[in-house]
N, CA and C atoms as an extended XYZ file, in Angstrom:
141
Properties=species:S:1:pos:R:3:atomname:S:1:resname:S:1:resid:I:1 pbc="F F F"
N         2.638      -25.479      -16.926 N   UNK     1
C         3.712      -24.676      -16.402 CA  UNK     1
C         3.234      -23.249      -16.193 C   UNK     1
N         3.853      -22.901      -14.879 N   UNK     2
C         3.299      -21.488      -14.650 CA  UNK     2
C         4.363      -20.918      -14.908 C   UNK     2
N         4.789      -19.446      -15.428 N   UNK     3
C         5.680      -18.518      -15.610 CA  UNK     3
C         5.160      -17.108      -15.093 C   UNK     3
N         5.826      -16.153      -13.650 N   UNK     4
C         5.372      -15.569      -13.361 CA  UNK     4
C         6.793      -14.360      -13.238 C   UNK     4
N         6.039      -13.365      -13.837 N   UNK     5
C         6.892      -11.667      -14.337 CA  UNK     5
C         6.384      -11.115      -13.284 C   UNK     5
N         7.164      -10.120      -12.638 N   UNK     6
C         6.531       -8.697      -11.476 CA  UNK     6
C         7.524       -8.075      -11.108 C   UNK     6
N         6.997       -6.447      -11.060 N   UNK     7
C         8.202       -5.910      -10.658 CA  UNK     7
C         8.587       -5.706       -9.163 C   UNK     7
N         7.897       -6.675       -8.506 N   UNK     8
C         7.873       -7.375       -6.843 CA  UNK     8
C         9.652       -8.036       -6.599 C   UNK     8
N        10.626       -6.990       -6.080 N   UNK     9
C        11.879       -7.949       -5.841 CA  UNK     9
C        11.730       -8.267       -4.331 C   UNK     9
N        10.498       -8.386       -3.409 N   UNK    10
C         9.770       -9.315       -2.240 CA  UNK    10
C        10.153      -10.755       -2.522 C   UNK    10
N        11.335      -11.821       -1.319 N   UNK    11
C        11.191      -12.772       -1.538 CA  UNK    11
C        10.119      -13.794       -1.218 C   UNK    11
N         9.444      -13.113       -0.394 N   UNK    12
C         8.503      -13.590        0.449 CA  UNK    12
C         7.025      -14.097       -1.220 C   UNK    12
N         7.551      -13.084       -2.023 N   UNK    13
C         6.200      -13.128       -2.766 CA  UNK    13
C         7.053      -14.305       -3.860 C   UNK    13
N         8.413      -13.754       -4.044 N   UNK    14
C         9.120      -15.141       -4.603 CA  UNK    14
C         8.496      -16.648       -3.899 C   UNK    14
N         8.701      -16.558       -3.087 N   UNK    15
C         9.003      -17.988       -2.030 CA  UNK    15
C         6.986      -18.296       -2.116 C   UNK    15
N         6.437      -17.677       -1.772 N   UNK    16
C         5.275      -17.744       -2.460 CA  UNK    16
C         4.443      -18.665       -3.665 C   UNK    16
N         5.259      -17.975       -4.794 N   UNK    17
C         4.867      -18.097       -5.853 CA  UNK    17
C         5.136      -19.268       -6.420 C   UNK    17
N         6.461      -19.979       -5.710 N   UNK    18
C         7.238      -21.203       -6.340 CA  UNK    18
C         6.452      -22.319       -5.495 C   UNK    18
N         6.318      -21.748       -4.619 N   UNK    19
C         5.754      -22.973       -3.492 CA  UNK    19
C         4.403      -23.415       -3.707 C   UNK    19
N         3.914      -22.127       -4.828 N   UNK    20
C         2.368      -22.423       -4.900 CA  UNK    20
C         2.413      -22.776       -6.817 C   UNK    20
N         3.614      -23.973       -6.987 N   UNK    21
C         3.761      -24.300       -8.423 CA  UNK    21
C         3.904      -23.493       -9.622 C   UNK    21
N         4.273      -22.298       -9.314 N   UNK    22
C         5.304      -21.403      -10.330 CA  UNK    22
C         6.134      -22.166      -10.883 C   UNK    22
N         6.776      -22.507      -12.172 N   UNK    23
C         7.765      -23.235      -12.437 CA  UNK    23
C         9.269      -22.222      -12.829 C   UNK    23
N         8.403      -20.880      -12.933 N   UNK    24
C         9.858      -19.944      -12.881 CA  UNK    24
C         8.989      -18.579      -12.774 C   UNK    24
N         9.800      -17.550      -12.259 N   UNK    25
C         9.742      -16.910      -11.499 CA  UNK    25
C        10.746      -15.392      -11.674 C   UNK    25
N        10.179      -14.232      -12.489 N   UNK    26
C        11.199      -13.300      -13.292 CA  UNK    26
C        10.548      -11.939      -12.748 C   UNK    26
N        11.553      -11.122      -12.014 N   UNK    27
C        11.377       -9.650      -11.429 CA  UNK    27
C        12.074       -8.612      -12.403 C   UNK    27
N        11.498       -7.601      -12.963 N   UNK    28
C        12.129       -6.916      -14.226 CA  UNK    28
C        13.287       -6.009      -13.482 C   UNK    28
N        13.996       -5.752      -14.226 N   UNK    29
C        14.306       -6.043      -15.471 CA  UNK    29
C        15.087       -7.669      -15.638 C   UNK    29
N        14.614       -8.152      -16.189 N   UNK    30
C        14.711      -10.024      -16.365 CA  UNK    30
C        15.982      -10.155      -17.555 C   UNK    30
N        16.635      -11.082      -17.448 N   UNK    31
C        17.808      -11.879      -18.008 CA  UNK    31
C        16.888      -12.334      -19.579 C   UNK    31
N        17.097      -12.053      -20.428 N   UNK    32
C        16.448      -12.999      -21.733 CA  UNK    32
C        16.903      -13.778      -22.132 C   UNK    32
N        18.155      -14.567      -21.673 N   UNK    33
C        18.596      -15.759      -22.031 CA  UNK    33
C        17.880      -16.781      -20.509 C   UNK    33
N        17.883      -16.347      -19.835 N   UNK    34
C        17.185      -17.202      -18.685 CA  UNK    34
C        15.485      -16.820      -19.556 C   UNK    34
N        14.937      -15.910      -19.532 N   UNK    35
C        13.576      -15.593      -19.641 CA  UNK    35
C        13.407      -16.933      -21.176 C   UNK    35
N        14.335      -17.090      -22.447 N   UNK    36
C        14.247      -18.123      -23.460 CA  UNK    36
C        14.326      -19.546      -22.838 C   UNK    36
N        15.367      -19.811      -21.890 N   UNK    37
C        15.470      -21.186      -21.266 CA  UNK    37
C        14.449      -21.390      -20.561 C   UNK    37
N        13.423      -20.399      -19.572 N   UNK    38
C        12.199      -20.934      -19.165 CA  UNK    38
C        11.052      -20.951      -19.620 C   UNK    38
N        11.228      -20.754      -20.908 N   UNK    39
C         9.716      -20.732      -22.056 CA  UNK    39
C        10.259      -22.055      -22.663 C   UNK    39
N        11.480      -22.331      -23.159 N   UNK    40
C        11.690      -23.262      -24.228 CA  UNK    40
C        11.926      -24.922      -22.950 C   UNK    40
N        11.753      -24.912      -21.774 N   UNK    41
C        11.650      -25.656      -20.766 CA  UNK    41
C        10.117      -25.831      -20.544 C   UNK    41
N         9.328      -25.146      -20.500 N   UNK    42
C         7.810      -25.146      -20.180 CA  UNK    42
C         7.306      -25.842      -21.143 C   UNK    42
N         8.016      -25.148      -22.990 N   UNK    43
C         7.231      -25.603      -23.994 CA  UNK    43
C         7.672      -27.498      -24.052 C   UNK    43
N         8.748      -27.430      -23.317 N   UNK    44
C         9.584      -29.187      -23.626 CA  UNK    44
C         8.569      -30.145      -22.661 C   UNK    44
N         7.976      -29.429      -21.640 N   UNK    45
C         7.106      -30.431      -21.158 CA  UNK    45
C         6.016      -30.698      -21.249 C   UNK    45
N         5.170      -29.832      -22.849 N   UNK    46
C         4.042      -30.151      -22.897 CA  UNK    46
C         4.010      -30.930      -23.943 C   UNK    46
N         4.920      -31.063      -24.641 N   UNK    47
C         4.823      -32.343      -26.009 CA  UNK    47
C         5.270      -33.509      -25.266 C   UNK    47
């Protein structure tokens, strides 16, 4: 799982990033209940 932070609010670099298997995708200042659900989602698919 890729998880990618930037302070890029470019959708183009969004649309990018997902397309090139980002599995989530966070422009600061970031949500930390979304930023916990896409770590504790990444960590669920490696066990």
């Amino acid at each position: 799982r890729i998880i990618i932070f930037t302070g890029k609010e470019d959708p183009r670099v969004r649309s990018t990033a997902l397309n090139a298997g980002a599995s989530a995708f966070f422009t600061k200042p970031f949500d930390n209940q979304e930023f916990l659900t896409a770590i504790r989602m990444a960590l669920a698919c490696v066990t």
